[in-house]
PLY file of the C-alpha trace (Angstrom):
ply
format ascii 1.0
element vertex 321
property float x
property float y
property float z
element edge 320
property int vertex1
property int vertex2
end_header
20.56 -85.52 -96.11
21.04 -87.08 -92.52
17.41 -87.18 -91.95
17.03 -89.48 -94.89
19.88 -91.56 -93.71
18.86 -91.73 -90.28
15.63 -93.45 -92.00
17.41 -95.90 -94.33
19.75 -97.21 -91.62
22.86 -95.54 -93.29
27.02 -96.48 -92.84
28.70 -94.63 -90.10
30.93 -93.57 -92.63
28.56 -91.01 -93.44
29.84 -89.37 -90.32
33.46 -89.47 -92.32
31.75 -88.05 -95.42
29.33 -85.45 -94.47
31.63 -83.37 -92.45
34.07 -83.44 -94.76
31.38 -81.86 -97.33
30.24 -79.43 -95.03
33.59 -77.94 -94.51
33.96 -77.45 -98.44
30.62 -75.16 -98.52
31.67 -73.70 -95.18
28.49 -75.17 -92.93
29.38 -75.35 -88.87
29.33 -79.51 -88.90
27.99 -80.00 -84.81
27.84 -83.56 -83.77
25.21 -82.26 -81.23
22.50 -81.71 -84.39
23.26 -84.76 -86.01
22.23 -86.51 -82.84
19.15 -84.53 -82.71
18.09 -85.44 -86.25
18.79 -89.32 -85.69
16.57 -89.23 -82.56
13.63 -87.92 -84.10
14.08 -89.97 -87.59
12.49 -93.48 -87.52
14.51 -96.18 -88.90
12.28 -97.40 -91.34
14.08 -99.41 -94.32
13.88 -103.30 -93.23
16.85 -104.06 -95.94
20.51 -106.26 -95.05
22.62 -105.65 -93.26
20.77 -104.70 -90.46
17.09 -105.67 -91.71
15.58 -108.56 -93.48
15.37 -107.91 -97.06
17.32 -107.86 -100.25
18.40 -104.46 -100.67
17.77 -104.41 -104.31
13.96 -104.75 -103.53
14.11 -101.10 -101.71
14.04 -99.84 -105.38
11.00 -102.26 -105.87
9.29 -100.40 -103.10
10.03 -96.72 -104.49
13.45 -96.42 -103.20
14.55 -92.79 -101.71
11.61 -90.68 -102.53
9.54 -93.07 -100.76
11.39 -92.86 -98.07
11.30 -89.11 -98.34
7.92 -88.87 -98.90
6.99 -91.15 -95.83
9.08 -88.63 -93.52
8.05 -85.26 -95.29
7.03 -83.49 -92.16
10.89 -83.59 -91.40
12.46 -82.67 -94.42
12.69 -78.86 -95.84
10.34 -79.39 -98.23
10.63 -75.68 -100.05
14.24 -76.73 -100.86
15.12 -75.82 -104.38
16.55 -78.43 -106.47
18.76 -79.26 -109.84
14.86 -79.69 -111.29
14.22 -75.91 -110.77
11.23 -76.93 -108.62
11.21 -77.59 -104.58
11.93 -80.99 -102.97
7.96 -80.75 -101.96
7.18 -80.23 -105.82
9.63 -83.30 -106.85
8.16 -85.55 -104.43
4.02 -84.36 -105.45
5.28 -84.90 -108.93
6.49 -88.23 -108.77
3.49 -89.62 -106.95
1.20 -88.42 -109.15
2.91 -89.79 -111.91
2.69 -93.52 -111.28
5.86 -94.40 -110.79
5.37 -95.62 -107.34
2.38 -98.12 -109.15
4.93 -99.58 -111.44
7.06 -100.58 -109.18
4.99 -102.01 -106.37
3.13 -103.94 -109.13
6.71 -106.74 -109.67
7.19 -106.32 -106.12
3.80 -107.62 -105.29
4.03 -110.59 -107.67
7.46 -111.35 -105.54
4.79 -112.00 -102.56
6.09 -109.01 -101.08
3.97 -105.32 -100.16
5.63 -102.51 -100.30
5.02 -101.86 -96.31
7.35 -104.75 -95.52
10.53 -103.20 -97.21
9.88 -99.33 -95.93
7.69 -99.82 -92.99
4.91 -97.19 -92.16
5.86 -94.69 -90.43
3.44 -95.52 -87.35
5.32 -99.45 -87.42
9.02 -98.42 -88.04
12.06 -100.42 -87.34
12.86 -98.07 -84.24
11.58 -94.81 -83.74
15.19 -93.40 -83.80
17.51 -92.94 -86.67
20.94 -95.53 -87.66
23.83 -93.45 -85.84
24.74 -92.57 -82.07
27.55 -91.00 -80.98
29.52 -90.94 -78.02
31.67 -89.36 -75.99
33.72 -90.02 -72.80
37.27 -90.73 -71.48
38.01 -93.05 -74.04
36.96 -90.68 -76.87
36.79 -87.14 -75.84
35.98 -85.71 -79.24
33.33 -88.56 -80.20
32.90 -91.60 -81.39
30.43 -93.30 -83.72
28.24 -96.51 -83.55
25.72 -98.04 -85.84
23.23 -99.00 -83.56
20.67 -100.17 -85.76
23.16 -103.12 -85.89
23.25 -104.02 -81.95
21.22 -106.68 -80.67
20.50 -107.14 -77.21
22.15 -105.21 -74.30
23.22 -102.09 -75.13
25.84 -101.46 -72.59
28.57 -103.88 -72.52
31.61 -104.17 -70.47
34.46 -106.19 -71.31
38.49 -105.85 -70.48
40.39 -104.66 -73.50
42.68 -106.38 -76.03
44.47 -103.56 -77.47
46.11 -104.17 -80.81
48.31 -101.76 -82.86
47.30 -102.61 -86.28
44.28 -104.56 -88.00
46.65 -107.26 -89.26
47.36 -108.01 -85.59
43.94 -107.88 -84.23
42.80 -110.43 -87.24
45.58 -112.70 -86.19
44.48 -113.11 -82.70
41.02 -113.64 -83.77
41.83 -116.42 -86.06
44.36 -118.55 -83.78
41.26 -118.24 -81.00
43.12 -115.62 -78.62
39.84 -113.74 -78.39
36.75 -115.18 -76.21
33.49 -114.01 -75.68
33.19 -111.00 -73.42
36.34 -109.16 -75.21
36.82 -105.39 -75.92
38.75 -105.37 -79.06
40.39 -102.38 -79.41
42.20 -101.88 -82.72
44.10 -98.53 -82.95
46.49 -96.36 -84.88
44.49 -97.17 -87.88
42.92 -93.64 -88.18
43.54 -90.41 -90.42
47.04 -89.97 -89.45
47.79 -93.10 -88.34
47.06 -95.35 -91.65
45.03 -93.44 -93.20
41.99 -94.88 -91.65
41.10 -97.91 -93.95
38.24 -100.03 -93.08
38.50 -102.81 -90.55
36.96 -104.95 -93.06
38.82 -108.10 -92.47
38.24 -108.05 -88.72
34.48 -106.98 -88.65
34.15 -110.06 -91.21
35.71 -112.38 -89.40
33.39 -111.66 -86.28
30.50 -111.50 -88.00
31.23 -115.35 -89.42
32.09 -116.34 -85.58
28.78 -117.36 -83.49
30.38 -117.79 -81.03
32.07 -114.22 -80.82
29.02 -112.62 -83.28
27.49 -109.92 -80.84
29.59 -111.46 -78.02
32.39 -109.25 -78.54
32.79 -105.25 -79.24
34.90 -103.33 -81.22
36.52 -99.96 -80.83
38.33 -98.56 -83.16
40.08 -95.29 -84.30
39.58 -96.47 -87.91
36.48 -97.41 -90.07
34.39 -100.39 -90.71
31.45 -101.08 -93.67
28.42 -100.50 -93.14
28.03 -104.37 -93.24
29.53 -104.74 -90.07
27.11 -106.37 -86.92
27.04 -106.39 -83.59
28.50 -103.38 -81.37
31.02 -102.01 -83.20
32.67 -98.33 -82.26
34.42 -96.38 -84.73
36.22 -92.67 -85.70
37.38 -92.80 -81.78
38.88 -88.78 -81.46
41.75 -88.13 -80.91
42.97 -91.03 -82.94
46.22 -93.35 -81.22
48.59 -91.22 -83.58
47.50 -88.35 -82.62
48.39 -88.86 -78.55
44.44 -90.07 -77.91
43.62 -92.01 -74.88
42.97 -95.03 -77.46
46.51 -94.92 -77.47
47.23 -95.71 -73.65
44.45 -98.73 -72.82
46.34 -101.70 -71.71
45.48 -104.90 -71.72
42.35 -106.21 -69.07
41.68 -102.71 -68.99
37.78 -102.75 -67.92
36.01 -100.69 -71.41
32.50 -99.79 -71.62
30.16 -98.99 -73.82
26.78 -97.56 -73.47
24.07 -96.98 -76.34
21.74 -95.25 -74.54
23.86 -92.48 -72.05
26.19 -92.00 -75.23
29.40 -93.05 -73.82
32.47 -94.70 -74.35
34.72 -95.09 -71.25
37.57 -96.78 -69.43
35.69 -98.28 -66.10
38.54 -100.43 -64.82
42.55 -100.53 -64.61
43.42 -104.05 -65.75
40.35 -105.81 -64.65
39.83 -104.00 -61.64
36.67 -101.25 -61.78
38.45 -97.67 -60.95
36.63 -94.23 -60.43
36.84 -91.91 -62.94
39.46 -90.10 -60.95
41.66 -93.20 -60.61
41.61 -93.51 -64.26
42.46 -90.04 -64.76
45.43 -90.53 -62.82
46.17 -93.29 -64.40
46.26 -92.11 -67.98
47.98 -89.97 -66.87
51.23 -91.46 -66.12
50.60 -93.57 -68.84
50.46 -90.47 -71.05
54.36 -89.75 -69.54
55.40 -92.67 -70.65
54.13 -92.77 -74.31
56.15 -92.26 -77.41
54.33 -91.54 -81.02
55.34 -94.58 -82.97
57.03 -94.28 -86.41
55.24 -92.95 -89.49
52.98 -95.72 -91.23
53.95 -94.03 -94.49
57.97 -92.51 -95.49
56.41 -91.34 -98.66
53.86 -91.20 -101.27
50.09 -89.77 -101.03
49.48 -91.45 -98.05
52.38 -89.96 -96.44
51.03 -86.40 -97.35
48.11 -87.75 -96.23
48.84 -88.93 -92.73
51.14 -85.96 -92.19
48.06 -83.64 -92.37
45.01 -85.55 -91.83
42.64 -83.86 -89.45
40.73 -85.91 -87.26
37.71 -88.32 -88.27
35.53 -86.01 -86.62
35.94 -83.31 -88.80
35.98 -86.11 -91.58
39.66 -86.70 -91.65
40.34 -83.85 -94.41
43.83 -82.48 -95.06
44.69 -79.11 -93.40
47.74 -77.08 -93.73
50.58 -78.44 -91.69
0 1
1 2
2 3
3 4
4 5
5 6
6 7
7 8
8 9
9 10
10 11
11 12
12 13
13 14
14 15
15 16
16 17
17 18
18 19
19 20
20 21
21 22
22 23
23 24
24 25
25 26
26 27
27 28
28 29
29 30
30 31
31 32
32 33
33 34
34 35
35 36
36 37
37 38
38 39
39 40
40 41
41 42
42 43
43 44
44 45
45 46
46 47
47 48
48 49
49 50
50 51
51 52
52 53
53 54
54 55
55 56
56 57
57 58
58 59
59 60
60 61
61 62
62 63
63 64
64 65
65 66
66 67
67 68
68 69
69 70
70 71
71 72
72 73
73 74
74 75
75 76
76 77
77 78
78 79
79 80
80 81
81 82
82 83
83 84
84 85
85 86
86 87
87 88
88 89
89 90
90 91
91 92
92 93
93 94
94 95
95 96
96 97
97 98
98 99
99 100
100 101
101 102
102 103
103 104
104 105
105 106
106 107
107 108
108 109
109 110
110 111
111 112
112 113
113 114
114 115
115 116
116 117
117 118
118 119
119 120
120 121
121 122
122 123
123 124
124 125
125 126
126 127
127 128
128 129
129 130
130 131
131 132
132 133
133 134
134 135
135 136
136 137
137 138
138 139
139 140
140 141
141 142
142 143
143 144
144 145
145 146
146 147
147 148
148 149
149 150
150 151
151 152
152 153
153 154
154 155
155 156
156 157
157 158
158 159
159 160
160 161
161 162
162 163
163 164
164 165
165 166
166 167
167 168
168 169
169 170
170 171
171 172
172 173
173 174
174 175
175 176
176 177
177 178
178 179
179 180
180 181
181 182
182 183
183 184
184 185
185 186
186 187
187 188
188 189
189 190
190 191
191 192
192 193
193 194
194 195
195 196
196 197
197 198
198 199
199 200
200 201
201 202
202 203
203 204
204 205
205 206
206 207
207 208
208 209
209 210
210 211
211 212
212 213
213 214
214 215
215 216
216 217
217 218
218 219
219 220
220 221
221 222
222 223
223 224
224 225
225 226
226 227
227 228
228 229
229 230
230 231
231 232
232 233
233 234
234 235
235 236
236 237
237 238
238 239
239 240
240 241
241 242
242 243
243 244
244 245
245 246
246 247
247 248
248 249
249 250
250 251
251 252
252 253
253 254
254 255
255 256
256 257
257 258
258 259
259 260
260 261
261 262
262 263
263 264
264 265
265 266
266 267
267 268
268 269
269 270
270 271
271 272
272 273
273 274
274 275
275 276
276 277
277 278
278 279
279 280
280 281
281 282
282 283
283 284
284 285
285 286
286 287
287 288
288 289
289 290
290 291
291 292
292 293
293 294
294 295
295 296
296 297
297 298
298 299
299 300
300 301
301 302
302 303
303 304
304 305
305 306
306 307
307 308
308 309
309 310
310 311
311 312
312 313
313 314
314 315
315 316
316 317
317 318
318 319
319 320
């Protein structure tokens, strides 16, 4: 399952999803594997958001089993399935049935080839998968980016504008409080804090902004659509609620974010670069100083909810209190 969605380019909030089902069956879900399987999956779907296409022409082009097909040296092909044949036998069957033919044939009279919407797998998008995750003093149990969705640098360093809420973070966006350059840091909007709704309003908003559009990053302890562009860091662990270091950035602190070591880290105490033990020390007093704020939620579902929310890690599901 995360080797096809490594290929297709897939939501981080797979990364919400798939641990969550894991647990149910009673699988070990290791961040460590998943980051294995996206580096040797080639992104390979060239559909929006993060590609050029339509995605209702990736059916055109023979959907998921051509994507499956195209990567079948990296899929358990002796899997049995709800047909009562393997995922190898599925996949044999439906080529040789002329399915594929059918639907190339209207894509081709769009002016299109199939090869343009799921690339070959010798021409792919990226020869590594949607997802990376990171780790590091601003997220010591992980954090997940869509990197399939960055363009250009990928390590940025900015000083933070922490916000407590989504609501605030949008209003300093739209009365021009937020420049180019800007860590946005939005935070007690994970499991247990609001039960982590998607930053959909603020992701949006910079996404409509040129000027901001890739200019700016976002780190979050709650969720965003897979729509979402530019560097943007969710499911920070531990979330603000729960006493994570999310919790005590302050503002100018100096964030950054690198793609390619897989970190996420405080590299400066308001606007001044620190060493990692400096920060350390500082957190730490700031830690002292911290009080949990009131509940989001005095009753209700959600208040269940928040009360015994794991973290997004583990795919935010309820455990025993």
């Amino acid at each position: 399952a995360y080797t096809v969605h490594a290929a297709v380019g897939g939501s981080t909030n797979f990364l919400l999803h798939f641990p969550a089902i894991t647990r149910e069956v009673g699988i070990a879900f290791e961040h460590e594997t998943m980051q294995r399987i996206s580096d040797r999956t080639p992104w390979m779907l060239d559909v929006r958001p993060a590609g050029k296409h339509p995605a209702n022409l990736f059916w055109h082009a023979g959907g998921v089993p051509a994507v499956m097909d195209r990567i079948r040296d990296l899929l358990h092909l002796d899997c049995l399935t709800v047909t009562g044949r393997t995922l190898g036998e599925n996949l044999d069957a439906l080529r040789a049935s002329g399915w594929y033919e059918e639907r190339h044939d209207k894509l081709r009279r769009m002016g299109i080839e199939p090869d343009d919407v799921i690339r070959p797998r010798q021409q792919p998008l990226s020869p590594v998968g949607s997802l990376v995750l990171l780790s590091g003093n601003l997220a010591p149990e992980g954090a997940v980016c869509k990197r399939v969705g960055v363009r250009g640098a990928t390590r940025r360093v900015g000083p933070a504008r922490p916000f407590d809420s989504q609501e605030a973070a949008l209003a300093a966006l739209t009365e021009g409080r937020i420049v180019p350059g800007d860590v946005i840091v939005i935070r007690y909007e994970g499991p247990r804090g609001s039960g982590m709704p998607e930053q959909y309003y603020v992701t949006s908003t910079i996404a409509a902004m040129d000027e901001l559009n890739e200019h700016c990053v976002l780190v979050t302890d709650g969720r965003f659509s897979g729509a979402s562009h530019g560097p943007c860091v969710g499911h920070v662990a531990p979330e603000a609620a729960a006493g994570g270091p999310i919790a005590l950035v302050e503002e100018g602190d100096l964030v950054a974010v690198d793609l390619e070591r897989r970190s996420l880290e405080i590299v400066g105490l308001h606007g001044v670069e620190a060493s990692p033990a400096e920060v350390e020390v500082a957190l730490r007093e700031r830690r002292a100083r911290w009080t949990p704020p009131p509940r989001a939620y005095s009753g209700g579902l959600l208040s269940l909810y928040t009360a015994t929310a794991s973290s997004a890690t583990l795919g935010g599901v309820m455990v025993a209190p």
